[in-house]
PASEBA-1860 file (N, C-alpha, C; in nm, 3 decimals):
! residues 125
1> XXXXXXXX> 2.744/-1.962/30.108/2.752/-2.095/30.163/2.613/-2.158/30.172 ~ 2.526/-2.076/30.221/2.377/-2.123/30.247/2.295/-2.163/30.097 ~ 2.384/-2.130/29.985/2.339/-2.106/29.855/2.402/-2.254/29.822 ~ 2.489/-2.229/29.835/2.573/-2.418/29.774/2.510/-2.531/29.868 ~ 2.430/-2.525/29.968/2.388/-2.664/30.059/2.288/-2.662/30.019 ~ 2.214/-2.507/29.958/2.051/-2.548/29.881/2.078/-2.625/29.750 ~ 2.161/-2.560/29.715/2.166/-2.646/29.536/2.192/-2.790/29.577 ~ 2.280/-2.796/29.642/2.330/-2.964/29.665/2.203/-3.051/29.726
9> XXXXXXXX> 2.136/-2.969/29.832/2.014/-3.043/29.894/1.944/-3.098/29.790 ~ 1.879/-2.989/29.628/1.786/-3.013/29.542/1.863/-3.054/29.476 ~ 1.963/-3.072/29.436/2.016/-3.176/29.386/1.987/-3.342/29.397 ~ 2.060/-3.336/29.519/2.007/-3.443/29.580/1.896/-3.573/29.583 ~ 1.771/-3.463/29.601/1.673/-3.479/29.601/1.594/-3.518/29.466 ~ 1.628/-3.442/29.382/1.657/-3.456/29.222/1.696/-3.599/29.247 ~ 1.823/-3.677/29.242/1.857/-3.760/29.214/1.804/-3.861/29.263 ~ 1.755/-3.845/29.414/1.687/-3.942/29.462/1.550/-3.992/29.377
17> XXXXXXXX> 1.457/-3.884/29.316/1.370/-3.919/29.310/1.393/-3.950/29.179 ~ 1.451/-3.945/29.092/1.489/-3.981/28.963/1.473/-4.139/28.950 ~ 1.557/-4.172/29.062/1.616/-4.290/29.069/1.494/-4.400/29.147 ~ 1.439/-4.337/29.251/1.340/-4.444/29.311/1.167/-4.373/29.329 ~ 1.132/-4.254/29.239/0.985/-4.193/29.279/0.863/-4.246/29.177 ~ 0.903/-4.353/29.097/0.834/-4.371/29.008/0.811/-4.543/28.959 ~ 0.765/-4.648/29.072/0.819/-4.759/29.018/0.603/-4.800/29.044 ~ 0.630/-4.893/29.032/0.496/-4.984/28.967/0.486/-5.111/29.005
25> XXXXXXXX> 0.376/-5.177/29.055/0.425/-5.331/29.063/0.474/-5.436/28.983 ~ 0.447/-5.420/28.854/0.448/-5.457/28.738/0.570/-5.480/28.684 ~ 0.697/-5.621/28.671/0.811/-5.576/28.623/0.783/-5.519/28.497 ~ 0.898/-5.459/28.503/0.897/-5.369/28.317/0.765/-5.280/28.255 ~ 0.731/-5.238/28.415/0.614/-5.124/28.379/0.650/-5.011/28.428 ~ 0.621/-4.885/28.400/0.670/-4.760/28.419/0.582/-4.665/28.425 ~ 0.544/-4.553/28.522/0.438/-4.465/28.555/0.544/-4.268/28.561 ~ 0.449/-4.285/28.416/0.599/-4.150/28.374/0.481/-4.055/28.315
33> XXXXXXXX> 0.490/-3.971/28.441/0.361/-3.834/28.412/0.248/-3.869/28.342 ~ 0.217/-3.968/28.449/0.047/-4.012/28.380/0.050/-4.084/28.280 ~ 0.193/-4.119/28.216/0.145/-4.220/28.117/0.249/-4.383/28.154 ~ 0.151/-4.479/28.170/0.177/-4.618/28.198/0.258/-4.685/28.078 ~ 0.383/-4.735/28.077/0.417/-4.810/27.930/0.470/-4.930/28.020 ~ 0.476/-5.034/27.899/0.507/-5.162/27.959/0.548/-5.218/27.795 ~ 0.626/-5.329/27.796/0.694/-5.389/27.674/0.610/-5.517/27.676 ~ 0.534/-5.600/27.552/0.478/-5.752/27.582/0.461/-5.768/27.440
41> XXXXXXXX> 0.485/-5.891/27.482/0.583/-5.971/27.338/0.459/-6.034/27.259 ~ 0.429/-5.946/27.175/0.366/-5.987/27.081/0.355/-5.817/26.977 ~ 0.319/-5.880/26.860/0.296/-5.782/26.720/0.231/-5.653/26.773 ~ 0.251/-5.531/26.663/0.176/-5.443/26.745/0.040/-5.461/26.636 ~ -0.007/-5.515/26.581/-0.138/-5.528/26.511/-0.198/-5.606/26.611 ~ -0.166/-5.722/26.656/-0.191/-5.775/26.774/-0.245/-5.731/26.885 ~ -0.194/-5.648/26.921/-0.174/-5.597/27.054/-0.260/-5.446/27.073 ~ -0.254/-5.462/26.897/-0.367/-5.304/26.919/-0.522/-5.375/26.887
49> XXXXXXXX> -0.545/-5.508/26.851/-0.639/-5.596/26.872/-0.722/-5.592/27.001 ~ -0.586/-5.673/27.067/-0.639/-5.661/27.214/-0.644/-5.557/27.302 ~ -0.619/-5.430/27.247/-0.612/-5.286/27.326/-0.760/-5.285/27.323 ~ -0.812/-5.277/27.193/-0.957/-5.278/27.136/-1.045/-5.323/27.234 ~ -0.986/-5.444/27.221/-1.115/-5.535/27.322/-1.118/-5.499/27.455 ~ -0.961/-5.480/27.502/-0.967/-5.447/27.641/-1.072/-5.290/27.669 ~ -1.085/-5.219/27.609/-1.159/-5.080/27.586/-1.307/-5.095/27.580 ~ -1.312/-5.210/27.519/-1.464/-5.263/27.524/-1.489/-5.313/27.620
57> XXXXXXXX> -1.432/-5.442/27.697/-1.487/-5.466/27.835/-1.486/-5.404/27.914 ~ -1.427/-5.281/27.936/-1.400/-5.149/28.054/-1.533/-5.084/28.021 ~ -1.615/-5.099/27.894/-1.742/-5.047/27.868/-1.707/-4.916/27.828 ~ -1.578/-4.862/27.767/-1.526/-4.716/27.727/-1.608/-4.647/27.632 ~ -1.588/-4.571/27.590/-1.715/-4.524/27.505/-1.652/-4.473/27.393 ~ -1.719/-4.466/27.284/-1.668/-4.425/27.141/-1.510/-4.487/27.110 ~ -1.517/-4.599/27.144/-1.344/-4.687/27.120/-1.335/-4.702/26.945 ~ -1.200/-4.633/26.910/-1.177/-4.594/26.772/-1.011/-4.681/26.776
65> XXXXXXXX> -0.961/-4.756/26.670/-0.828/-4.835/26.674/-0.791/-4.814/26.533 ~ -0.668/-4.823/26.472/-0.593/-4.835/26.350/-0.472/-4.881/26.405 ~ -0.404/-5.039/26.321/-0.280/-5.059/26.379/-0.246/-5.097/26.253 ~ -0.118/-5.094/26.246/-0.036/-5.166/26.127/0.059/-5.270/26.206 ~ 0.120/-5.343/26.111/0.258/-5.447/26.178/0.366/-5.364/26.233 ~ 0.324/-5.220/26.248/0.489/-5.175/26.287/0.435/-5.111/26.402 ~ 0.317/-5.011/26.435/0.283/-4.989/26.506/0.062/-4.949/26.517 ~ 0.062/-4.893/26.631/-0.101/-4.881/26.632/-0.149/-4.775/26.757
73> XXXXXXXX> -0.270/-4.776/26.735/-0.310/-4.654/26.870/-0.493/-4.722/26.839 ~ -0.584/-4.705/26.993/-0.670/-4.713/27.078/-0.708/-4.615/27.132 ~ -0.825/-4.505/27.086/-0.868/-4.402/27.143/-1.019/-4.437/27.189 ~ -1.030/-4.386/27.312/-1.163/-4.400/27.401/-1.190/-4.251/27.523 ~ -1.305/-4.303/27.523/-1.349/-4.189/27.654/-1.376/-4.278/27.779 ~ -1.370/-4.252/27.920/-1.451/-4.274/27.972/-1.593/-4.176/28.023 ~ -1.652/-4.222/28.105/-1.812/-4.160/28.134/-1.828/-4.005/28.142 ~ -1.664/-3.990/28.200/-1.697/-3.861/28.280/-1.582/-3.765/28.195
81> XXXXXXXX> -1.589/-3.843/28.076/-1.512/-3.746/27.966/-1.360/-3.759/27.927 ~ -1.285/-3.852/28.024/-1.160/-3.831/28.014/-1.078/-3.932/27.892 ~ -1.013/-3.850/27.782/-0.982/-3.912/27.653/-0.904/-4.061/27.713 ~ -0.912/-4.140/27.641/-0.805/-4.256/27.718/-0.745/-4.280/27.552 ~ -0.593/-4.282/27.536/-0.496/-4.330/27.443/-0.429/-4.427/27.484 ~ -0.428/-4.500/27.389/-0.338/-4.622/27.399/-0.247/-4.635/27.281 ~ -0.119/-4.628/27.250/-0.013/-4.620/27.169/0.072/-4.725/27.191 ~ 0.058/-4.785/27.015/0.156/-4.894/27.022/0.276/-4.941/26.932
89> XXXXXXXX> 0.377/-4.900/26.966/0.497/-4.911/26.848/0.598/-5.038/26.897 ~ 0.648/-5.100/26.751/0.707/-5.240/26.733/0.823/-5.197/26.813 ~ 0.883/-5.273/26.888/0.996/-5.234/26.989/1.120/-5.355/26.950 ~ 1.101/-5.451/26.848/1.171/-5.575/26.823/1.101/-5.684/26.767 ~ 1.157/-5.759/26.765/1.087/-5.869/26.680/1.002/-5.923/26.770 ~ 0.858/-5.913/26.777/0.800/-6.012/26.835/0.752/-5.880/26.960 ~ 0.761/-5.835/26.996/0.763/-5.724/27.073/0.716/-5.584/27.082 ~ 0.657/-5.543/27.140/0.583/-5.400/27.120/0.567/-5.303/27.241
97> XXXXXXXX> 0.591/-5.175/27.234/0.632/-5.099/27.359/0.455/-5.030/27.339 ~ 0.411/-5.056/27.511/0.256/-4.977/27.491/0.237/-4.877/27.570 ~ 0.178/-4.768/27.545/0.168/-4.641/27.659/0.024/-4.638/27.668 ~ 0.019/-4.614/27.809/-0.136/-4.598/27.792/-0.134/-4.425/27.879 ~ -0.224/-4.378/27.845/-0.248/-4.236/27.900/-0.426/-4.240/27.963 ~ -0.446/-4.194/28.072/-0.603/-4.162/28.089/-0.623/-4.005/28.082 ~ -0.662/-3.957/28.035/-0.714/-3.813/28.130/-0.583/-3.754/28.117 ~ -0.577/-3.581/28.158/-0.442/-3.479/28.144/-0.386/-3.619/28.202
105> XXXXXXXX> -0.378/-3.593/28.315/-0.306/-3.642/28.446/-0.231/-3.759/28.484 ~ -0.320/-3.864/28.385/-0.310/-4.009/28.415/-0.392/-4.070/28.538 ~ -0.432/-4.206/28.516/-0.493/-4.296/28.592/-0.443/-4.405/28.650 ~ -0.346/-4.444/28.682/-0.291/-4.573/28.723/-0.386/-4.642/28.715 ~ -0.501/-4.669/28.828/-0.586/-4.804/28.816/-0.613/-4.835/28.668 ~ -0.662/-4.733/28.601/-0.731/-4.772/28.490/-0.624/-4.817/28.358 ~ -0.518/-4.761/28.378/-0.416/-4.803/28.312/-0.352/-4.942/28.314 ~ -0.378/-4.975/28.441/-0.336/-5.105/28.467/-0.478/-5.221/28.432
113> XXXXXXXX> -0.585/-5.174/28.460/-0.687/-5.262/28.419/-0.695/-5.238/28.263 ~ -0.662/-5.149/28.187/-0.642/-5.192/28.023/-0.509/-5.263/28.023 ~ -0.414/-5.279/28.121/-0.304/-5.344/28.043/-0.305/-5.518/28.107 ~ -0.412/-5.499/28.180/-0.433/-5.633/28.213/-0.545/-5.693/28.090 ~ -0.644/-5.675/28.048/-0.726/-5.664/28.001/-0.642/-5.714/27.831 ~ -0.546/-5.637/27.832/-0.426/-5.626/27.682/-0.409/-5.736/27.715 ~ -0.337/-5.798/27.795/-0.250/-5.941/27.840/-0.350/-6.054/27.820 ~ -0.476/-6.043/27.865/-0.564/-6.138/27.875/-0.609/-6.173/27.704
121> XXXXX> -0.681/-6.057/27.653/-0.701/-6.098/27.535/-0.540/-6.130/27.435 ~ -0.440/-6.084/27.446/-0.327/-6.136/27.368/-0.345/-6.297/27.383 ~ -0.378/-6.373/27.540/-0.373/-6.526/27.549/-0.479/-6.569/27.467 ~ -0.585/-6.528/27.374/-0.657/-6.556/27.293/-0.638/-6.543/27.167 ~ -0.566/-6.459/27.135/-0.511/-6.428/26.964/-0.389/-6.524/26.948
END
């Protein structure tokens, strides 16, 4: 009996956090084991443009990019070593799904200041 109220408890708990342990301020942004994705409507050649730039104003170091019209990726370091990826695949017409990763672990702040940084330079292209 004490065995079926544990499973059901972690169950539970399971479901709870499934459902509400992972949200973001950001509509249509998502914080899923360290890696940040968000959907924004524009090309992914585009968008791996402005990944670029955003990597440069963060002052990232050794920032390396290749994108095509279907998809693209943004590799950087910051200071204290931690790889930063940015991955970008066509999600629809007009549309592109982006992940950003910092470090093993992930970074939220910094994830969110490249995807702000993404947004800003997209209003210029």
């Amino acid at each position: 009996m004490k065995a079926a109220y544990l499973a059901l408890s972690v169950l539970s708990l399971g479901m709870f956090l499934a459902n509400f342990g992972c949200s973001t301020e950001s509509p249509g942004a998502s914080d899923t084991l360290g890696a940040y994705s968000t959907m924004i409507n524009s090309t992914p050649d585009k968008v791996t443009t402005a990944a670029q730039k955003a990597a440069e104003d963060l002052k990232l170091q050794n920032v390396q990019s290749q994108g095509t019209a279907i998809d693209g990726y943004v590799t950087a370091q910051t200071a204290q070593g931690d790889n930063v990826r940015i991955d970008i695949a066509q999600a629809g017409d007009n549309v592109s799904k982006v992940t950003i990763r910092v470090g093993a672990t992930g970074d939220e702040a910094v994830s969110k200041q490249l995807m702000d940084g993404i947004k800003s330079h997209l209003s210029w292209l």
